[in-house]
C-alpha positions in Angstrom: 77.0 70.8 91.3 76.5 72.6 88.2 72.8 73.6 88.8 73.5 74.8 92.3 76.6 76.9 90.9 74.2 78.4 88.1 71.3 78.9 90.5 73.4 80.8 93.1 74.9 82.6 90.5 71.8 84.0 89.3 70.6 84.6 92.8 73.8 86.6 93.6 73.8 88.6 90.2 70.2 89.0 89.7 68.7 89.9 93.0 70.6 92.5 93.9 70.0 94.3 90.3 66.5 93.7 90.3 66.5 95.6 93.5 67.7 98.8 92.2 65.2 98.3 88.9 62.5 98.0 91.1 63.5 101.2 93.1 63.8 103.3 89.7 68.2 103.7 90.3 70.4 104.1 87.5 71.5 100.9 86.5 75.0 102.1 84.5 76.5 103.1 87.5 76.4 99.3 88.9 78.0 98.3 85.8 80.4 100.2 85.3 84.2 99.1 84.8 86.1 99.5 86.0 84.4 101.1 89.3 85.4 104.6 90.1 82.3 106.9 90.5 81.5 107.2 94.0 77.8 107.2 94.2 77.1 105.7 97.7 77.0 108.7 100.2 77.2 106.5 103.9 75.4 107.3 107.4 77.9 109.2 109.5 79.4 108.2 112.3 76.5 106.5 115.1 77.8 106.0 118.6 74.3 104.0 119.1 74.7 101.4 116.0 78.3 101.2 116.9 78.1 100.2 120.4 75.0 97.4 119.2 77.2 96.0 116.8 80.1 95.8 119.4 78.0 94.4 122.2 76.3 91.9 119.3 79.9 90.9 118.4 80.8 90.6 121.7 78.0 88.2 123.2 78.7 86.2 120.3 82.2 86.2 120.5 83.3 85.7 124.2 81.7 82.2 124.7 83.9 80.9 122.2 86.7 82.7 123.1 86.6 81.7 126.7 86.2 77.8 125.5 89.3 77.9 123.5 91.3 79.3 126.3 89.8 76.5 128.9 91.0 73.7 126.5 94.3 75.6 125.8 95.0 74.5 129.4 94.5 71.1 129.1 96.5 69.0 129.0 96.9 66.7 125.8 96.4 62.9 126.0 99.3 62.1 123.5 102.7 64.3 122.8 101.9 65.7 119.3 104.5 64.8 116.7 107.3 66.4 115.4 108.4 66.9 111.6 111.0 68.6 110.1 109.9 72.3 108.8 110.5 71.2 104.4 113.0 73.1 103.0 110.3 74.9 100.2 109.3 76.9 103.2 112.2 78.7 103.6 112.1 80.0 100.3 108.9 81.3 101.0 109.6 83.1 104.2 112.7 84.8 102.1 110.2 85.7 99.2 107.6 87.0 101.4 110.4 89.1 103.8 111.4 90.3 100.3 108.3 91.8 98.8 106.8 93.2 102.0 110.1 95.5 101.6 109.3 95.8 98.4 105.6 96.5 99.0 106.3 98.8 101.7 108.8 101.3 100.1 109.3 103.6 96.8 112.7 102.4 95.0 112.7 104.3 91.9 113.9 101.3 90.1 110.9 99.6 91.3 108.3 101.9 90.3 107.0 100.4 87.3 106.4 96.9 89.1 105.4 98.7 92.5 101.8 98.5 92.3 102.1 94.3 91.5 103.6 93.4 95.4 100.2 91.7 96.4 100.2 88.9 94.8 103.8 87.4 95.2 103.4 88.1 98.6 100.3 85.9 99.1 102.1 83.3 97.5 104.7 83.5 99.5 102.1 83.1 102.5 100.2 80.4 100.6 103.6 78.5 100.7 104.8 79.5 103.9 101.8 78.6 105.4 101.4 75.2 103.8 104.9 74.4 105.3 103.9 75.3 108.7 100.9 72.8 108.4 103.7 69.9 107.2 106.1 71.0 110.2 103.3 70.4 112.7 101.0 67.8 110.5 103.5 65.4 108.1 101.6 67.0 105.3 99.5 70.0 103.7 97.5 70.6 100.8 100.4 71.1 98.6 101.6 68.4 99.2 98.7 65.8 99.5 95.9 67.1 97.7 97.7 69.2 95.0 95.3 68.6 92.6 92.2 70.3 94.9 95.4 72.8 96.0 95.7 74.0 92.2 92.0 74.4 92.0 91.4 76.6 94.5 93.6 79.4 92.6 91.3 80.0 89.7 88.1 79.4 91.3 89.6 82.0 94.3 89.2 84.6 91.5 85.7 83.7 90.1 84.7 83.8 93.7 86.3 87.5 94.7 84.9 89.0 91.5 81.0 87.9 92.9 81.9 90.3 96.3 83.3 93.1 94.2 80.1 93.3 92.2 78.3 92.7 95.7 80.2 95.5 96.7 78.7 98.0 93.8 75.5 98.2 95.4 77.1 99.1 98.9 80.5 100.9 97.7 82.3 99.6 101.8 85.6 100.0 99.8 87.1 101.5 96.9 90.4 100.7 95.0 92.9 103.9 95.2 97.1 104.7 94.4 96.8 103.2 90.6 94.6 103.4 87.5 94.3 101.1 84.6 92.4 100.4 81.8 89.4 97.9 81.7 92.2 95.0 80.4 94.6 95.9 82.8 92.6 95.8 85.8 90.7 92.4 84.9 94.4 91.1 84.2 95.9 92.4 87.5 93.0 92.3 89.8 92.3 88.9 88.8 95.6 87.7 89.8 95.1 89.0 92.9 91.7 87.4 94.0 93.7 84.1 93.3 94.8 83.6 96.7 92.4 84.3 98.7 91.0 80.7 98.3 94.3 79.0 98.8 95.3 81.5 101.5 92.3 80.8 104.1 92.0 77.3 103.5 96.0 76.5 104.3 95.5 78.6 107.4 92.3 76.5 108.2 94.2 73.1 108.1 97.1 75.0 109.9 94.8 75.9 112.6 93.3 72.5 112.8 95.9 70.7 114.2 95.8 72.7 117.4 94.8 70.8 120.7 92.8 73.9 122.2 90.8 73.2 118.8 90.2 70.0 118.8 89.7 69.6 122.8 87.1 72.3 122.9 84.7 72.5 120.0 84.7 68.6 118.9 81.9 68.5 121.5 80.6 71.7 121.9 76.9 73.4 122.5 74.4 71.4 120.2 72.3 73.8 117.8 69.5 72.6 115.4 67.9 75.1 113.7 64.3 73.8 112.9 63.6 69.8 112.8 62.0 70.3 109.2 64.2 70.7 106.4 62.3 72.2 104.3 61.4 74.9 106.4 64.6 75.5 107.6 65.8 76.1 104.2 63.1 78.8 103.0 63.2 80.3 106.7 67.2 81.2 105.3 66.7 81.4 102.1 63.7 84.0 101.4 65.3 86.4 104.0 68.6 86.3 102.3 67.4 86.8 98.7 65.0 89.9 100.2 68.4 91.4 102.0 70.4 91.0 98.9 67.6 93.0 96.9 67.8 95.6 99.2 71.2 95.7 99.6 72.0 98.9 96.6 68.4 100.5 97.8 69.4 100.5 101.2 73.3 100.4 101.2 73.4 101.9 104.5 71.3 99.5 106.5 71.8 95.9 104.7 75.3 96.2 104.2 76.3 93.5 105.7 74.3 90.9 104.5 77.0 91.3 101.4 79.1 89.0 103.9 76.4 87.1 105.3 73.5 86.4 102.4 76.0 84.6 99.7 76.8 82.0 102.9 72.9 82.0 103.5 72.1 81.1 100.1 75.0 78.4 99.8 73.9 76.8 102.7 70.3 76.9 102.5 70.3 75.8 98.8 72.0 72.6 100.2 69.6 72.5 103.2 66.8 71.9 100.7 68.7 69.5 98.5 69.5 67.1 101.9 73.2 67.6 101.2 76.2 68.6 103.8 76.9 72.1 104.3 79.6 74.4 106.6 76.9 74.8 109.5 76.4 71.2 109.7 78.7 70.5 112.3 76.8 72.3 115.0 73.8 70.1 115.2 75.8 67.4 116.5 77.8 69.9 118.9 80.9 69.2 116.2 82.2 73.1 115.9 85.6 72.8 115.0 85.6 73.0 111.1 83.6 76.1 112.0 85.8 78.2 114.4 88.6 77.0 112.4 87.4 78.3 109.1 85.6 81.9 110.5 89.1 82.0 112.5 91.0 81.2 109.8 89.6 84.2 108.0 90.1 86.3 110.4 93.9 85.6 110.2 94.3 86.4 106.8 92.1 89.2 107.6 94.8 91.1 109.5 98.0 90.3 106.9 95.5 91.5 104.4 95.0 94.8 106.0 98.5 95.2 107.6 100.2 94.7 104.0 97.6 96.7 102.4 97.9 99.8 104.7 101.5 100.8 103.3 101.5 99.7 100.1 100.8 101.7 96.8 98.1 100.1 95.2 95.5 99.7 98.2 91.8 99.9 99.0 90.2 101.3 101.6 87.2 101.5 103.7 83.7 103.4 104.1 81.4 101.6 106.1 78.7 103.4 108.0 78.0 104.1 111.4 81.1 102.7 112.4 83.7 104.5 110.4 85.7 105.0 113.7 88.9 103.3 115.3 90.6 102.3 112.9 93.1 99.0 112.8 94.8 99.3 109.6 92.8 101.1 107.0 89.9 98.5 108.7 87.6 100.3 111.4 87.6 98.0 113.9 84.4 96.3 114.3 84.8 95.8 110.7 87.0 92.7 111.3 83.5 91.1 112.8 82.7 90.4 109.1 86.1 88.0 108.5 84.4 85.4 110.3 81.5 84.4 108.2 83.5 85.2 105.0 85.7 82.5 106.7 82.4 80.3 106.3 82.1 81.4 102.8 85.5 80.2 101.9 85.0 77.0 103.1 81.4 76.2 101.7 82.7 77.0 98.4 85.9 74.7 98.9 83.7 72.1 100.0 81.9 72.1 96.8 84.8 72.0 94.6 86.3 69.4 96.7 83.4 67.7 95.4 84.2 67.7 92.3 84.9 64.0 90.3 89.2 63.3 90.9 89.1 66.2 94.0 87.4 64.5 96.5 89.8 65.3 99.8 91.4 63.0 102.0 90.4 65.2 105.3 93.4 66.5 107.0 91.7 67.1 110.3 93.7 65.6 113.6 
């Protein structure tokens, strides 16, 4: 665990650097902190790139799409049981009613604690979600696997600070409405990238009691992607660690691998060690923990840009070629990239469920 956590780590941090080294780029500017020089310049607006990306995301989206809907109308073999919704929800759905008023509005006697609504609120969601799960499942994470549940909060923020160095080289978004001092903003932001772990993976569970879910993608297409292991894992590793070094020499065309080549790496690091990974599933035709995590992403996706669009402290977006059509402060094919972040939540939650004492007792239907 440890190796592979160091390993990936310099892979992540180091490629990416020696990219712009090799390429003769300032290295300062990457490092600086916190990040405020705008030194990325995007590709405008390409009605070409944006209609591939669209028809790309479409093709690959529509199959599955069309599945879930066919085993939405069937019907279930057994009634689903019933539980009470737990009376710590409802503290959570008054907390998070209260500070996306809060988040959304100037009250003068707010001001100084204005720019700090994100992260109560994503508790709030955390905990509201997490009842949901017990009304429809008898339990959650919370309340089962507390332990794993706890975890997740301080290794969430480890994990968001590795995509907002990612995001030096590319510069897609960009922090605006506050400014602190290098403390500060380690203090605050930290707190923030908290829940992001323990936000996606209590919608995951949530979403994997569904019947449409588990009727549809527990036998689903079969993909294998080579026979040979070995292969398979250098044939996603070495074009992963070349995107990643091209990522802040090319910003404009290997952006996107900054959502894609961390999963790559993960995944074919434990491809070459023999070990279980997120895209497991498929080669035995098993898709739910898949959809469920890239969907599950995708759900926090949209609170995350809904509560962000009005609220004082905020980021927003510059992402080229496609910087058009905008849902939130999100242009809209942007969203596309939710779904294998979803896949990145969940093979990093994976490996600390791995840990000695937080081994998980699966919640799956």
């Amino acid at each position: 665990m440890l190796r592979k956590f160091f390993l990936l780590t310099g892979i992540l941090l180091g490629l990416p650097l020696l990219g712009v080294v090799l390429a003769g780029l300032p290295l300062d500017r990457y490092l600086e902190f916190p990040p405020q020089t705008r030194y990325v310049h995007h590709a405008p607006f390409s009605w070409a790139v944006f209609g591939g990306y669209g028809l790309f995301i479409f093709a690959a989206v529509s199959p599955l799409v069309l599945r879930a809907l066919r085993a939405e109308n069937r019907p279930a073999a057994i009634a689903a049981p019933r539980y009470p919704f737990p009376w710590w929800g409802w503290p959570g759905l008054f907390s998070g009613l209260i500070f996306w008023i809060l988040a959304w509005t100037r009250f003068h006697w707010f001001a100084r604690l204005q720019p700090h609504t994100f992260t109560p609120l994503w508790l709030s969601f955390i905990l509201v979600m997490n009842a949901l799960l017990f009304k429809r499942k008898g339990s959650c994470l919370l309340s089962e696997r507390r332990g794993f549940f706890l975890s997740l909060f301080p290794a969430s923020a480890v994990f968001w600070w590795f995509f907002e160095y990612l995001n030096r080289f590319v510069q897609n978004w960009h922090y605006v409405g506050v400014r602190y001092d290098p403390g500060e903003y380690f203090l605050y932001a930290t707190l923030s990238f908290s829940t992001v772990l323990p936000a996606v993976m209590s919608v995951r569970e949530w979403l994997l009691t569904f019947t449409w879910l588990q009727n549809g993608f527990k036998k689903y297409a079969v993909f294998n992607f080579c026979g040979n292991r070995r292969i398979a894992g250098y044939l996603l590793l070495l074009p992963a660690a070349a995107g990643l070094m091209l990522t802040g020499v090319r910003p404009d065309y290997f952006f996107s691998l900054l959502w894609l080549a961390p999963l790559i790496v993960l995944v074919s690091l434990q491809v070459l060690s023999g070990e279980s990974h997120v895209l497991a599933g498929a080669a035995t035709g098993d898709w739910r923990l898949i959809i469920a995590s890239a969907l599950a992403a995708l759900v926090c996706g949209w609170f995350w840009e809904m509560w962000n669009f009005y609220s004082l402290a905020k980021w927003q977006y510059s992402i080229p070629y496609v910087e058009r059509f905008r849902i939130f402060e999100m242009p809209v094919l942007g969203y596309a990239g939710y779904l294998p972040f979803g896949l990145q939540c969940t093979a990093v939650c994976e490996l600390i469920a791995s840990l000695p004492g937080l081994k998980p007792k699966s919640l799956e239907a």
